[in-house]
C-alpha positions as CSV (number, residue, x, y, z in Angstrom):
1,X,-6.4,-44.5,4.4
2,X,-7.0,-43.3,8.0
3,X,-7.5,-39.6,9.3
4,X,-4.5,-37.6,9.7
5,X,-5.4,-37.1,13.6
6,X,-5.2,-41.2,14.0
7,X,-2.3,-40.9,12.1
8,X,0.0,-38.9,13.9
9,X,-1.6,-40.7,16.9
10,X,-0.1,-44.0,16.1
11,X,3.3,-42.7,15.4
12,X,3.7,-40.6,18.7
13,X,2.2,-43.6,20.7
14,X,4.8,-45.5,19.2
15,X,7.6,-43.7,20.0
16,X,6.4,-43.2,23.8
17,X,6.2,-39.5,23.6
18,X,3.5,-37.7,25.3
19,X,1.3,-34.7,23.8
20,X,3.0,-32.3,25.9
21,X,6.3,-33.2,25.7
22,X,5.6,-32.4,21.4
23,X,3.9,-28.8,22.6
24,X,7.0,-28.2,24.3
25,X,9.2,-29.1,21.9
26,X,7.5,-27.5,18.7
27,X,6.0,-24.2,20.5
28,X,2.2,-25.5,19.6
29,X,-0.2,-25.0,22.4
30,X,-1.5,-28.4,23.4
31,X,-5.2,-27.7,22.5
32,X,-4.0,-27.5,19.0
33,X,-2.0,-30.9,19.0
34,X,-5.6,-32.3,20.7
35,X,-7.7,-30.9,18.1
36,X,-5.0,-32.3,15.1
37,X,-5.3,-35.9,16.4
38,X,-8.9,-35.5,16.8
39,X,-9.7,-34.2,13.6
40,X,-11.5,-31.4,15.5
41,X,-10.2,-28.7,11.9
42,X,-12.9,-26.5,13.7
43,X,-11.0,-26.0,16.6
44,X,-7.6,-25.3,14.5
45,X,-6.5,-22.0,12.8
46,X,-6.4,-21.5,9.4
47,X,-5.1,-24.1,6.4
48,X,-1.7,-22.4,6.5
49,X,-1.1,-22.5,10.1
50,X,-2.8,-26.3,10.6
51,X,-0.3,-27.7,8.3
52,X,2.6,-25.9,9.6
53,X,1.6,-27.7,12.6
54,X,1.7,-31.0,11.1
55,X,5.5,-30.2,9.7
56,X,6.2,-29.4,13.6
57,X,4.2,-32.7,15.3
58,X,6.4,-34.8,12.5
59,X,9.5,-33.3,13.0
60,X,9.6,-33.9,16.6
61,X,8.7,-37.3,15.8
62,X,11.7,-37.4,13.4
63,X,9.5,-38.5,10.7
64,X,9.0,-37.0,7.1
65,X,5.8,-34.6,7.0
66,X,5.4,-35.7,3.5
67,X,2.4,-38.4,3.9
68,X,0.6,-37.0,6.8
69,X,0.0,-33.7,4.9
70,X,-1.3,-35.7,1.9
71,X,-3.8,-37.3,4.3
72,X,-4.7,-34.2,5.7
73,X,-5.1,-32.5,2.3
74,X,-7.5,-35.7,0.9
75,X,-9.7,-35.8,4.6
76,X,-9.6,-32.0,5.5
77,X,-12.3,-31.4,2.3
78,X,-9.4,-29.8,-0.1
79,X,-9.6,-26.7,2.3
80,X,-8.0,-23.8,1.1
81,X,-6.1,-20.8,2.8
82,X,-8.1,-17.7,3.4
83,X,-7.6,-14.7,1.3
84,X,-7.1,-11.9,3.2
85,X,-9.0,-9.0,3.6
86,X,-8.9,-5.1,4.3
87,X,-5.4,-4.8,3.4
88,X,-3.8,-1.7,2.2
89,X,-1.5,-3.4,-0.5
90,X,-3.2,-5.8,-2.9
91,X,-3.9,-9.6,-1.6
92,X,-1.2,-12.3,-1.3
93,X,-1.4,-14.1,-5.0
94,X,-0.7,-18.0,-5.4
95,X,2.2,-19.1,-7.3
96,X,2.4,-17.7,-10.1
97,X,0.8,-15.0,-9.3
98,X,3.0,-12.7,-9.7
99,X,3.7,-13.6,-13.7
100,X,-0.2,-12.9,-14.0
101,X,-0.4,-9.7,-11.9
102,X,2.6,-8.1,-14.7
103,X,0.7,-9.5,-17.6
104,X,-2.3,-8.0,-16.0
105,X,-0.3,-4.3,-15.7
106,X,1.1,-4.9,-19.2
107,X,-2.4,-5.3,-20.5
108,X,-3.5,-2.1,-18.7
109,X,-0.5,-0.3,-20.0
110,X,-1.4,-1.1,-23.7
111,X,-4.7,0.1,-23.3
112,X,-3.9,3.4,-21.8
113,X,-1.0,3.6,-24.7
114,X,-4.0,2.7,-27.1
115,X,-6.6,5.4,-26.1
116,X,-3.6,8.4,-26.1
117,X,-2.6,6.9,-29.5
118,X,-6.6,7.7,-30.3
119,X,-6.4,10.9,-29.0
120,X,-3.8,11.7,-30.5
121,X,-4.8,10.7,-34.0
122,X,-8.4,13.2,-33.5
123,X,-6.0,16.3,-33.0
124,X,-4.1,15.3,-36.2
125,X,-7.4,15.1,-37.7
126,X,-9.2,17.9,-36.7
127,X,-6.1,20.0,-37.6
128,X,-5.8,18.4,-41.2
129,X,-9.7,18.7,-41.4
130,X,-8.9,22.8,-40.3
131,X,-6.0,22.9,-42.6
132,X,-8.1,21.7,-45.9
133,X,-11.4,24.1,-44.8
134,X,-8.9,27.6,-45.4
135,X,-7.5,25.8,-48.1
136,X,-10.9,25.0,-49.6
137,X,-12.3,28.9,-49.4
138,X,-12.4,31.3,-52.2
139,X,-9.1,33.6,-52.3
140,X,-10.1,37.4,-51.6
141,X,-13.3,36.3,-49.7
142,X,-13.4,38.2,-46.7
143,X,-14.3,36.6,-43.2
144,X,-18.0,37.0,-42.7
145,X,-17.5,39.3,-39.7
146,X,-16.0,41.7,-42.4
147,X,-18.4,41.7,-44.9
148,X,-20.8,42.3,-42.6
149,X,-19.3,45.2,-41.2
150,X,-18.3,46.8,-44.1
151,X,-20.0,49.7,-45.1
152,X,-22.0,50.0,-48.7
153,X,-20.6,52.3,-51.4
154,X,-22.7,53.8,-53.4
155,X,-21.5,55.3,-57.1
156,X,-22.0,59.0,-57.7
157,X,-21.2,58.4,-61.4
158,X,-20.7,55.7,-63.5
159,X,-16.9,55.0,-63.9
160,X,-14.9,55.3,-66.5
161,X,-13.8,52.4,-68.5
162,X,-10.6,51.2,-67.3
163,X,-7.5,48.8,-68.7
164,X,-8.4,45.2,-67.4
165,X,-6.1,45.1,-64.3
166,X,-4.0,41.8,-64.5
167,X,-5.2,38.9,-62.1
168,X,-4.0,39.0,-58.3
169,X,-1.8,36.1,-57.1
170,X,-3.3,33.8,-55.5
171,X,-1.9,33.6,-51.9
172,X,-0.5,30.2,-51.2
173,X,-3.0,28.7,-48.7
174,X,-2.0,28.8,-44.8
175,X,-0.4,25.8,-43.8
176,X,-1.0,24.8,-39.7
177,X,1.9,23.6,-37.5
178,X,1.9,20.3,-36.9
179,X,0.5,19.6,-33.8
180,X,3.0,19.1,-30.6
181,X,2.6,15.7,-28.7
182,X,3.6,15.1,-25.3
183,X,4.3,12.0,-24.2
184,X,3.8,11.6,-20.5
185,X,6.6,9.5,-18.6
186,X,4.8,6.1,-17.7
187,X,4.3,6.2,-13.7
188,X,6.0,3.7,-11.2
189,X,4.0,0.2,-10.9
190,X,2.8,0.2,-7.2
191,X,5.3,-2.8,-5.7
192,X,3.1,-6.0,-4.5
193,X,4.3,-7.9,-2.1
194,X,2.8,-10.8,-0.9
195,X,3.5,-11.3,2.8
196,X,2.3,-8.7,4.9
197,X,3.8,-9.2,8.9
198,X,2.5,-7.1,11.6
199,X,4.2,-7.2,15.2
200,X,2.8,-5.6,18.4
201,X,4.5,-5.9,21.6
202,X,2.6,-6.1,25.0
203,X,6.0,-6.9,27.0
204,X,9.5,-5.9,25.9
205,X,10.5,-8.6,23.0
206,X,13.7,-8.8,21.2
207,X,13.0,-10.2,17.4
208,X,15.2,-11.0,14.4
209,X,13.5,-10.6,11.2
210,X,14.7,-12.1,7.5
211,X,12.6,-11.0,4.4
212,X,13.4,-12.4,0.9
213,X,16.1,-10.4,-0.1
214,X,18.2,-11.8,2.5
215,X,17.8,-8.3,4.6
216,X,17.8,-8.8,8.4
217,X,16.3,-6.5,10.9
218,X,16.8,-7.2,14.4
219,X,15.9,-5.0,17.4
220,X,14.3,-5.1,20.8
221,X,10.8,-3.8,20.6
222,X,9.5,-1.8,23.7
223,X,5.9,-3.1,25.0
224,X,2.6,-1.0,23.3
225,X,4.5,-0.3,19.8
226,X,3.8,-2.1,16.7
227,X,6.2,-3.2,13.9
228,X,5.8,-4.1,10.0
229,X,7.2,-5.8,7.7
230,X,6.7,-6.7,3.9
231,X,8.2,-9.7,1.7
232,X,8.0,-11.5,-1.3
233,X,9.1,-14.7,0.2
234,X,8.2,-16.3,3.9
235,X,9.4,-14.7,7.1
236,X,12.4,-16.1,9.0
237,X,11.8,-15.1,12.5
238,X,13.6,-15.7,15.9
239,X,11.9,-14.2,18.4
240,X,12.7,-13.8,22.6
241,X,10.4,-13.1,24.1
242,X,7.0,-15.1,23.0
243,X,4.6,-14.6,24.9
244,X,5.7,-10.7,24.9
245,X,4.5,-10.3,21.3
246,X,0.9,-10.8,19.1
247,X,1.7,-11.4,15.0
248,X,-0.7,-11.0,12.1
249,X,0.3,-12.6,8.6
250,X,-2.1,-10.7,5.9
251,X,-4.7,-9.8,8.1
252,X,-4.8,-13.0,10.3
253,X,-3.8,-13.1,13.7
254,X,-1.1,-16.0,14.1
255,X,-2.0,-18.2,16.7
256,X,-0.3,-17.4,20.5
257,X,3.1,-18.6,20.2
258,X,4.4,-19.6,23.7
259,X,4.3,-18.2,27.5
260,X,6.6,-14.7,28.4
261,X,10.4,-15.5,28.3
262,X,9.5,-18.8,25.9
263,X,12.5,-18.7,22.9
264,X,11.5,-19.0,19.1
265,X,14.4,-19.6,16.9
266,X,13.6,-19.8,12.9
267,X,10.0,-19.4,12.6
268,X,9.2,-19.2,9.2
269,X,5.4,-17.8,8.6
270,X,3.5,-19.1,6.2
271,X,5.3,-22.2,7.1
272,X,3.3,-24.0,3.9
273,X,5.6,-22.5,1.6
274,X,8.8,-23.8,0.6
């Protein structure tokens, strides 16, 4: 099987079609297309972006992306996208991730619920262990602070013999409350979402921005200010203004999309998923 750089080679030489005139059409800076059918993956950006690339060079060729990426995914050494880091929100998870991260919280959850249930049950116990200690001690017995305090009495004469006096009731032994539980209201789960998109504008750029829940934000940004965006799913993003605007996708600055004025319509970012 050849490189994936010889491949796309072949099938743009075919067709006539010159590196630049694929740069201009798919908004990929012709040092990237050079490096891709080199096999220079030093001089490319990350996994993600390299194979969005690819989808772009065989698009414009009118040709399905389908093989080239399973060449490049057999000679590129099984590379792997970077996981980001110094986020704020947790990292972006692989599929499935998501199914994990709640089993993960569910876990968590029963072993907080299982160490209140334990606390719980060594109040009930030290109560019960209380109740049965009063109920335990000698009726008429007087606290130890009493009989300690209490005063000796000496007899001035012996006493006279007196009727037995009948037995005292027994008081019925103190019986503690039952001790009052509160249950605490389980907090809010902290929402993860995958896709982290950061815009900031050095030129006045209008964008459109689609997030997974089919929401759409679309403004003109002045130069110097800095958007953000979150989403479970990839960004869809048409933007006016390319060279008028630097994006970073989880911590990773995306590669330069085009010159000032250049048009992007429907960029989708992390273009590998689908």
């Amino acid at each position: 099987m050849s490189s994936v750089g010889a491949y796309l080679r072949e099938l743009r030489t075919r067709r006539g079609i010159s590196v630049e005139e694929i740069s201009r059409s798919t908004r990929v800076l012709t040092q990237y297309l050079e490096a891709l059918e080199t096999d220079h993956f030093e001089g490319l950006p990350a996994p993600v972006f390299t194979k969005g690339f690819i989808r772009a060079y065989c698009q414009a060729l009118g040709v399905a992306a389908d093989e080239a990426l399973v060449i490049y995914e057999s000679r590129a050494g099984g590379a792997t996208d970077p996981k980001p880091t110094g986020q704020e929100s947790r990292p972006a998870q692989p599929a499935g991730g998501l199914e994990a991260a709640k089993r993960r919280e569910t876990a968590e959850n029963k072993g907080r619920g299982a160490v209140l249930a334990g606390f719980v049950l060594l109040v009930v116990l030290g109560v019960a262990l209380f109740t049965v200690t009063l109920w335990l001690q000698p009726a008429g017995t007087p606290p130890e602070a009493e009989r300690v305090a209490e005063p000796e009495r000496v007899p001035l004469a012996p006493a006279p013999p007196e009727a037995e006096a009948p037995p005292r009731p027994v008081p019925a032994p103190a019986v503690a409350p039952p001790p009052v539980v509160v249950e605490r209201s389980p907090g809010i789960a902290g929402v993860t979402s995958p896709y982290r998109l950061i815009a900031r504008t050095s030129e006045a750029t209008w964008m459109r921005v689609r997030t997974d829940d089919g929401r759409t934000s679309e403004e003109t940004i002045p130069a110097g200010e800095t958007r953000e965006w979150v989403s479970n799913r990839p960004f869809v993003l048409t933007i006016g203004n390319a060279g008028g605007v630097a994006l970073e996708l989880n911590g990773q600055r995306v590669p330069r999309l085009g010159p000032s004025g250049a048009v992007i319509e429907r960029l989708i970012l992390p273009s590998d998923v689908r």
